[in-house]
Structures are given as structure tokens and as C-alpha cells.
C-alpha positions in Angstrom: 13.4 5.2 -16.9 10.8 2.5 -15.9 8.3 3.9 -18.9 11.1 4.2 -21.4 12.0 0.6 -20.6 8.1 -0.6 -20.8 7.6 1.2 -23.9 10.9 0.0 -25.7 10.4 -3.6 -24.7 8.4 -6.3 -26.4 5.3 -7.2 -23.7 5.4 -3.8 -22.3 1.7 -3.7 -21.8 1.8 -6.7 -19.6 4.7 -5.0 -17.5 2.7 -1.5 -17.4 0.3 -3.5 -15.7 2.3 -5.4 -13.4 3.9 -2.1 -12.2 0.6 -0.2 -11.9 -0.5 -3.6 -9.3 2.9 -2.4 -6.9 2.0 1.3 -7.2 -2.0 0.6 -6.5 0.1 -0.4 -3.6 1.5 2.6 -2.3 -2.5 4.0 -1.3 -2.3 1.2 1.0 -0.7 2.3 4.7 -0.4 -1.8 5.2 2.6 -1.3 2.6 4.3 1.4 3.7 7.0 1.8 6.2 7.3 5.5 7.1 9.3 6.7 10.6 13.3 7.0 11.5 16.0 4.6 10.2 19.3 3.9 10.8 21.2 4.6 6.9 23.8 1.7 7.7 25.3 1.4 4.0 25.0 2.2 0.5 25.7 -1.2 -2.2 25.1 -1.1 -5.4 21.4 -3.9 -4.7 21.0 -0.7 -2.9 20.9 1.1 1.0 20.8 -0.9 4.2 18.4 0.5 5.8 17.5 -0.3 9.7 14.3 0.6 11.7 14.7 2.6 14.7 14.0 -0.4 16.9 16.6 -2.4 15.4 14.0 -5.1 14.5 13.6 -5.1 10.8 16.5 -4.5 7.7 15.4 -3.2 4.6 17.1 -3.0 1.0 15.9 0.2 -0.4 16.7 1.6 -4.1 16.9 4.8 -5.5 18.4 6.2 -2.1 21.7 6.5 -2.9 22.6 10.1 -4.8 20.3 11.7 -2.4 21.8 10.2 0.3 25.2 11.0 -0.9 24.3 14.7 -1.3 22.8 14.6 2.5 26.2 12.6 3.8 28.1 15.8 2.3 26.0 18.8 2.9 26.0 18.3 6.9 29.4 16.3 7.4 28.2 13.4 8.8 29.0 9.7 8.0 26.9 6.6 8.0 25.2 4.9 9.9 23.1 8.3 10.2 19.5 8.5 11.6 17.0 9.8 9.2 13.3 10.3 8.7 11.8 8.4 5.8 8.9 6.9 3.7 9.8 3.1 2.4 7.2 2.0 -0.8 7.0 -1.0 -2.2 7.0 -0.6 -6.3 7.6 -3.9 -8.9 9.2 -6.5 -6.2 11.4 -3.8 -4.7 11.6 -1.5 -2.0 12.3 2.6 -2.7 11.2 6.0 -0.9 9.1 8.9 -1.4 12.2 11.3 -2.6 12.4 13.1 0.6 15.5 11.6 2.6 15.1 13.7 5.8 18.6 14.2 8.6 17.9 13.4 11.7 20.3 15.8 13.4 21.7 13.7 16.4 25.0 11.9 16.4 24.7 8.5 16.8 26.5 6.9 19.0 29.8 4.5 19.4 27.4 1.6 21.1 24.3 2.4 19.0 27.0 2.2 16.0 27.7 -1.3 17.2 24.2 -2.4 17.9 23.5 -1.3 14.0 26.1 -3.2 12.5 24.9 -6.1 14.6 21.3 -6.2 13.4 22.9 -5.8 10.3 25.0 -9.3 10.5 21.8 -10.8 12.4 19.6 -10.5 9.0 22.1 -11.0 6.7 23.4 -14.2 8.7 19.4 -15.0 9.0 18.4 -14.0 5.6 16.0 -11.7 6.8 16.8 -8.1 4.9 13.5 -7.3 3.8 13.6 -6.3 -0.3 9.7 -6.5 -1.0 6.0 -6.0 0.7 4.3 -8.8 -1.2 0.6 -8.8 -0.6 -0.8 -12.5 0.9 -4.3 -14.1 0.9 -7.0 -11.6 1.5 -5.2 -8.9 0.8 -3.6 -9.9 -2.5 -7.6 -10.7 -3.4 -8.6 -7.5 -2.3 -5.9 -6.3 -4.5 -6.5 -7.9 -7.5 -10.5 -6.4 -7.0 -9.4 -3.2 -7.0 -6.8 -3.4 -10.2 -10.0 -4.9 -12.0 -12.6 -1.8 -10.7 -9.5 0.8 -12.3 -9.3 -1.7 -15.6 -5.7 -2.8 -14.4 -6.7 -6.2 -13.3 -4.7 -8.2 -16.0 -6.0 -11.7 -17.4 -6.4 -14.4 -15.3 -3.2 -16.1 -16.1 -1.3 -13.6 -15.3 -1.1 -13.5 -11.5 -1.5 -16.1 -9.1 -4.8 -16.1 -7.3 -3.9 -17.1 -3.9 -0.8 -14.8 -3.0 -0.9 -12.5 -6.3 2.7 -13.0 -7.7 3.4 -12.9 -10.9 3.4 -16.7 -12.8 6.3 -18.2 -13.9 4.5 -21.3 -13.8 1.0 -21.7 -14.5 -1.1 -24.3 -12.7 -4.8 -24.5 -13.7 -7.7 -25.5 -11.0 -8.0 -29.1 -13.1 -12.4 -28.5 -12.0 -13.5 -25.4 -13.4 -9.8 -24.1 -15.6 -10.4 -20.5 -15.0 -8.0 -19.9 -12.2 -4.5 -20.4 -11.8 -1.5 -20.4 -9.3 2.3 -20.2 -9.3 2.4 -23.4 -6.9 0.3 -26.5 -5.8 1.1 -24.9 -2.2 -1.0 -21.9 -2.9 -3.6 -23.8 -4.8 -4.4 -26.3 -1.5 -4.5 -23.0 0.7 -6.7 -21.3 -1.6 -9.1 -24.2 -1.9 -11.1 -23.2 0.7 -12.3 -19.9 -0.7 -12.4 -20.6 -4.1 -14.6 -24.4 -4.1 -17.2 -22.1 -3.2 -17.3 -20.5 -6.9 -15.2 -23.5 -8.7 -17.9 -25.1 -11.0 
């Protein structure tokens, strides 16, 4: 679906590359989330889905006819405890395709607990949807897109936290680097006077 989209719409080659950046990071373990979760819910933005701790709420897609065919094959309602891979692809969160049962009934108060770190994040704003990369790493990134000839012009991405520009603000020195806010530019400024001519 993602291809047939890419292909059939006009700038498709500047999409293509912005998805291969997310997939480059999949390779990375930094961006990966794999262990048990709590299932809580399925919405249509996608599944809540809760670490095992109870710390962190993530939004994944693509979860939700697998998890339907789990929910029915072994009986069992949600919240359910599962073993699972979360990736981040194109400013969302999915899975690996393998949606794994954990096969231990969870429990009235663990129930409750759920549902409460549930309310926490979404009182907090704090369900996670995306793994954006940040300084260093969103360089490091961008190196490695330009080594596998994915790199994308310069005015394309923003060079302090890698994001795609909406706006484009130019270094007003040297005009060869840009960034999607004067907040990233300041905190960049540091690293990139030293090659700014």
C-alpha cells in the first residue's frame, strides 16, 4: 500500500526517500522497542499499547486484524500481555508482524493499574506515536542515507534534529544548510560554525 501510494502520487521520489530514512531506522536497536506489553485497546489512530513496567504508552498501527485474530483464537479479552517488536517507519509506530500471546491472565488489579497508566499519558500527553532521531544521532543518520545514495538534498531535512521541512530556514553565513526552526538552528550552531564558511 505504501509503494502504490508513492508511485501514484506526484513527488513520490521525495516520499520514497523520506520512508527509506524511517526504515534505515529499524537496523538501529536505539529505535526499537521489543519485550512484553500490555494490548490495552484497539482505535482506529491505532493499539494502545503499554510496556510491561507500566512506564511508557505507545500508539502502534497495523496491529489491529492480527490482534483481532489472536483475541479470538485463544478466548481472551484485552488488556492481554503479549510479546512484541515496536518499529518506527514514516513518523509512526508499527510491529514486526509477529503479535506473540502471552498466556497468563491478567489480573483484576493489574487491569486497573493498566487503564490507569493509560489515563496518566493521555491526561499527560505522553502516548508515544514516533522515535524521532535528535542531534547526533539524526547526523549520524543522515551520513548513513548519503553512503546508501538516500541522503536527499539538503533542503529537504532539517540538519539539527532531521525532520522533515515544512519551513525552510537557511544558515544566513554560508546558505547551504537549513532547519525547520530558529530553535534547532541556535543548538546546532555549535557543530556546524566549524564548517560554516
Amino acid at each position: 500500500d505504501v509503494y502504490l501510494n508513492l508511485v501514484n502520487n506526484p513527488g513520490y521520489e521525495e516520499k520514497a526517500k523520506y520512508f527509506a530514512k524511517h526504515a534505515v531506522m529499524w537496523g538501529d536497536k536505539r529505535y526499537r522497542r521489543q519485550g512484553r506489553f500490555y494490548v490495552l485497546k484497539q482505535d482506529p489512530e491505532g493499539a494502545i499499547v503499554i510496556s510491561e513496567d507500566l512506564q511508557h504508552v505507545y500508539r502502534v498501527l497495523g496491529i489491529g486484524q492480527p490482534l483481532c485474530d489472536v483475541v479470538a483464537k485463544f478466548r481472551r479479552g484485552l488488556p492481554m500481555k503479549v510479546q512484541l517488536t515496536i518499529l518506527p517507519f514514516a513518523n509512526v509506530l508499527t510491529y514486526d508482524g509477529i503479535v506473540a500471546p502471552m498466556m497468563v491472565p491478567v489480573g483484576e488489579k493489574r487491569k486497573a493499574a493498566i487503564q490507569a497508566a493509560y489515563e496518566y499519558a493521555v491526561l499527560n500527553d505522553s502516548i508515544v506515536e514516533r522515535f524521532q532521531p535528535e542531534g547526533r544521532d539524526s547526523v549520524q543518520l543522515r551520513k548513513q542515507l548519503q553512503r546508501i545514495g538516500l541522503g536527499g538534498r539538503k533542503d529537504t531535512f532539517c540538519e539539527a534534529c532531521g525532520s522533515p521541512l515544512l519551513r525552510k530556514l537557511r544558515c544566513g553565513r554560508c546558505k547551504s544548510v537549513y532547519y525547520c526552526s530558529k530553535s534547532c538552528q541556535t543548538a546546532d550552531w555549535r557543530a556546524h560554525k566549524k564548517e560554516c564558511k
